[in-house]
N, C-alpha and C positions, 0 to 999 in steps of 0.2 A: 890402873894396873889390871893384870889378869885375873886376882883372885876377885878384884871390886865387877869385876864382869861377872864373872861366876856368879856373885852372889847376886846381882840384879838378874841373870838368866832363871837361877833357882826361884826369885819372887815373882817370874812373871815378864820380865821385860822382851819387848819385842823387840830385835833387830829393824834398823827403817824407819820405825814410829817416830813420829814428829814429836818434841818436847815436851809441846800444850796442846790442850784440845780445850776449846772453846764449844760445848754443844747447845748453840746457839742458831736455828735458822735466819737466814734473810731471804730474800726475792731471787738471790742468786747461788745461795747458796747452802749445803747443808749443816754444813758446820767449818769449825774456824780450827786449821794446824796450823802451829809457828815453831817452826825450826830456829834455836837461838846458835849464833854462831859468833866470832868473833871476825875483827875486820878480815881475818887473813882464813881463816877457818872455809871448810869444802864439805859439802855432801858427802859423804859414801857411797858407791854404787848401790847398794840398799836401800840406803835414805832417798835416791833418785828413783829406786823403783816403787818406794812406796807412794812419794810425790805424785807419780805417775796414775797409779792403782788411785791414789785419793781422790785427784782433781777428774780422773774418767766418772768417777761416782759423786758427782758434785760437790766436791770438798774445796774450799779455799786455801791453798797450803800458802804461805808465806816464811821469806827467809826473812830474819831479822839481824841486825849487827851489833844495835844499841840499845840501851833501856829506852829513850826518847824514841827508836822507830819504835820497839814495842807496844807505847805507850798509843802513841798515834794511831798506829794500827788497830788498838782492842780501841778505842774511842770510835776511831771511824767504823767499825765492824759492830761495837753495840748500840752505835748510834740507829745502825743499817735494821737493826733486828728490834728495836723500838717502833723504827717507822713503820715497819711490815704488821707487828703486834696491834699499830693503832686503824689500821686499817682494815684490820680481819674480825 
């Protein structure tokens, strides 16, 4: 609703901003957005310019549909930033 906007703008929330932020390096990347969305669910032109803005500054952004992608995703992305950790 509008007022439940409101009051996340008054706390601080960014228009754009991905869900999650994982700040987490790997080899490729600087950190980890996931955009949670449902099957049928769309970007906003914002959400796409931030994607944008993210990924030119090395950020990983990912859509996700399901808790199972999500889960896979942070697995394979912490898995990513272990191997880099054991190496450095």
């Amino acid at each position: 609703s509008e007022s439940q906007g409101a009051i996340l703008k008054a706390e601080g929330m960014l228009a754009g901003v991905a869900d999650l932020l994982l700040l987490l390096p790997t080899d490729t990347a600087t950190l980890l957005a996931v955009e949670m969305k449902t099957d049928t669910g769309r970007q906003s032109p914002r959400q796409k310019e931030w994607q944008s803005e993210a990924e030119a500054h090395g950020i990983r952004y990912e859509v996700v549909r399901s808790f199972d992608e999500f889960k896979e995703l942070l697995t394979e992305y912490i898995n990513q930033h272990e191997r880099r950790n054991q190496r450095n």
